[in-house]
C-alpha positions in Angstrom: 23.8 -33.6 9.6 23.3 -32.6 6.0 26.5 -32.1 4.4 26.7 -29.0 1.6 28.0 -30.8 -1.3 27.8 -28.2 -3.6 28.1 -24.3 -4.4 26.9 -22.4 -7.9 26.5 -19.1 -8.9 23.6 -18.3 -10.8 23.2 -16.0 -13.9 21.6 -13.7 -11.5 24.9 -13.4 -8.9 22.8 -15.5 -6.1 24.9 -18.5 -4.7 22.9 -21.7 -5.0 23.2 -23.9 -2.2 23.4 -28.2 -2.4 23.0 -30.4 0.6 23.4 -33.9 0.3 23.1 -33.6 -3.8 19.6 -31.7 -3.9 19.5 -27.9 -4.4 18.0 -26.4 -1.2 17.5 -22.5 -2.0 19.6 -19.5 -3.0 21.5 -16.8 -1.2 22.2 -13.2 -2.0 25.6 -12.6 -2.2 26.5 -10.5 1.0 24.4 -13.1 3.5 26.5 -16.0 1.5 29.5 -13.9 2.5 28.7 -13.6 5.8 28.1 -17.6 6.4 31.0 -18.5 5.5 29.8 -21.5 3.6 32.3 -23.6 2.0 32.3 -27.3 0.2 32.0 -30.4 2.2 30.5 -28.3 5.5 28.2 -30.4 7.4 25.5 -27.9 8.6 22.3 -28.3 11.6 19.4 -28.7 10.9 18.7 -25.0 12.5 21.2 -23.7 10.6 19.7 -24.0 7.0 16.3 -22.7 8.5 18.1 -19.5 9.7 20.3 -19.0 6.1 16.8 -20.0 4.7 14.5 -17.5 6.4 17.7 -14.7 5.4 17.2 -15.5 1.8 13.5 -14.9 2.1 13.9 -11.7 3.9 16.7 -10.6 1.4 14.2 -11.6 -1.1 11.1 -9.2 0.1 13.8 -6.2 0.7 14.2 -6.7 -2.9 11.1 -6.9 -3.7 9.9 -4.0 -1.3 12.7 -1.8 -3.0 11.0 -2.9 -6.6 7.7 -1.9 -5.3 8.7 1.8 -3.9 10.3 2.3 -7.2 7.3 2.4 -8.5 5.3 4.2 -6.4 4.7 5.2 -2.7 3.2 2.5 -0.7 1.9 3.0 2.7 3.7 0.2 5.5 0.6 -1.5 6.1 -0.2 -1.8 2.2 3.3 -3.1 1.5 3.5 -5.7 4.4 -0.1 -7.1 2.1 1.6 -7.2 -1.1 5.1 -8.9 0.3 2.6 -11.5 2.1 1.6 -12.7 -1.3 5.3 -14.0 -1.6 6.7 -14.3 1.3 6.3 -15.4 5.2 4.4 -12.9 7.0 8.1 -12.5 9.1 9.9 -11.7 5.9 7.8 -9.5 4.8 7.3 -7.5 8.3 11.5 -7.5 8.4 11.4 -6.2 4.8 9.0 -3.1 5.8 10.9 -2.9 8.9 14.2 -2.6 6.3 12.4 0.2 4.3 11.5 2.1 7.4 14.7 1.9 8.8 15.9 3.9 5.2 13.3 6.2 5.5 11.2 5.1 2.3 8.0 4.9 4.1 6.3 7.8 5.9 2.4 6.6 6.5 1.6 10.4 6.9 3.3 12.1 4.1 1.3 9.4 2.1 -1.9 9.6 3.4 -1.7 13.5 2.9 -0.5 12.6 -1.3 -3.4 10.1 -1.4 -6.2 12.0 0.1 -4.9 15.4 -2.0 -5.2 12.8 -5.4 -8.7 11.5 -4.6 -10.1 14.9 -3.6 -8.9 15.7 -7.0 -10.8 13.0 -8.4 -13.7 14.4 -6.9 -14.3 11.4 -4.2 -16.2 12.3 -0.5 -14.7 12.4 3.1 -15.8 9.0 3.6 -14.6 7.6 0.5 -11.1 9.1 1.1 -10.6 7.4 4.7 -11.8 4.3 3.7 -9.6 3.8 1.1 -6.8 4.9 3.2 -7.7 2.2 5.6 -7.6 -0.3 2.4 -4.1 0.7 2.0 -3.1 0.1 5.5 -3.3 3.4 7.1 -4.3 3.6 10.6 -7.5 5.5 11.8 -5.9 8.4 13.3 -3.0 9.5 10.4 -6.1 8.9 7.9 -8.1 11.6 10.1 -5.3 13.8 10.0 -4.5 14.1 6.9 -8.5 14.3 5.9 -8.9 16.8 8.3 -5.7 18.8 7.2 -7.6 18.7 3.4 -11.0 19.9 4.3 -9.9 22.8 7.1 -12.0 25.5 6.5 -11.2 28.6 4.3 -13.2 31.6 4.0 -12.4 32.3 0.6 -12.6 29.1 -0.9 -16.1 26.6 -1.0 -16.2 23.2 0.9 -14.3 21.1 -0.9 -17.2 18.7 0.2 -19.7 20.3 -0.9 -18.0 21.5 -3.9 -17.1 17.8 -5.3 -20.8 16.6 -4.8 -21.6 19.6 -7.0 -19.1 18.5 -9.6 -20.6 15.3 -9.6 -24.2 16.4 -10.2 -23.3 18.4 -13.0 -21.2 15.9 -14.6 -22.9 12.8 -14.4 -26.4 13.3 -13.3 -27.7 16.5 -14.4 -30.0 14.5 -16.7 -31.6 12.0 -14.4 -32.4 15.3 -12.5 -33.7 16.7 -15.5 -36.1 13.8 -15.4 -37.4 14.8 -11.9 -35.5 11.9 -10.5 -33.7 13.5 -7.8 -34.2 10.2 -4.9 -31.9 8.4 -7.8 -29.2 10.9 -7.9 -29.5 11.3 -4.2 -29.0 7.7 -3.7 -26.1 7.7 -6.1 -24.1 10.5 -4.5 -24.8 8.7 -0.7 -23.2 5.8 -2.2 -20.4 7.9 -2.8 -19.8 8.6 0.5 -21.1 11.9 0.3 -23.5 13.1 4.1 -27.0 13.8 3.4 -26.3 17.3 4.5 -23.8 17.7 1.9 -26.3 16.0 -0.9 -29.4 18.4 0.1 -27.1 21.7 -0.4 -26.0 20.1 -3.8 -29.0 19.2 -5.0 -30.9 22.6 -3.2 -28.0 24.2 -5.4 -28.9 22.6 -8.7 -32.8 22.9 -8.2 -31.8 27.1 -7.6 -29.4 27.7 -10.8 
């Protein structure tokens, strides 16, 4: 059995484990606690894998706490980003972790990130499939889109309302130019419904 011939602490307070002369990995302080390592024990085989795979999960709860103090993340967007690091079970124990502390709520972010790109003047579509880029699932993306665009009589479709926006800013001159298939085109690949592009466009041709 490989024997752990020596322990050192490294400038970052992580205890850095020797077997048999070679460094093997590093352990947080708390798990290295908890081992009980010492000097001279001789250790299985399965025994370094486990204290191994708890280092890499202590590692992605770091790292997932680094993340969030950034900025919000949605669960199936931060299990991506810890996969570039770590082992796809470190990084699901490490969402798991930030779950479990309440720093992730999939619906209170979908509702902040479709709210911000409705701001920025992007379609229905647009909005759910970037939600599904971060990880959200199809029904809390529908939700929270649906939730955005519910209907008030005093205020105009926020739909219909963007596309306009968009027409006035960036391609009231191509339709100056009589090139309304263009700006029609440009809009659809926007996201925007070719219901929602014939009002804008009826709108523009009217004022």
């Amino acid at each position: 059995m490989p024997e752990l011939t020596q322990i050192t602490q490294t400038q970052k307070g992580r205890y850095a484990l020797f077997f048999d002369g070679e460094f093997a990995f590093s352990l947080d302080e708390e798990t290295f606690a908890a081992a009980g390592l010492h000097t001279g024990d001789a250790l299985e085989e399965s025994e370094i894998a486990a204290l191994r795979a708890k280092s890499e999960t202590r590692k992605a709860v770091d790292k997932a706490m680094d993340l969030l103090g950034v900025r919000d993340h949605a669960a199936g967007e931060l299990y991506h980003k810890l996969c570039r690091k770590f082992d796809a079970h470190s990084a699901a124990a490490a969402v798991a972790k930030m779950q479990e502390l309440d720093l992730l709520d999939d619906a209170a972010f979908a509702r902040r990130r479709a709210a911000e790109l409705m701001r920025k003047r992007k379609s229905r579509r647009a909005i759910l499939e970037d939600l599904a880029a971060k990880g959200i699932d199809r029904d809390t993306a529908v939700q929270a889109v649906e939730e955005l665009y519910a209907p008030d009589e005093q205020e105009e479709d926020p739909e219909l309302a963007n596309a306009c926006a968009l027409v006035e800013r960036h391609y009231a001159a191509k339709l100056a130019d009589g090139k309304w298939q263009q700006v029609a085109a440009a809009l659809a690949r926007r996201g925007f419904s070719h219901a929602v592009i014939r009002q804008a466009l009826d709108r523009y041709g009217t004022e």
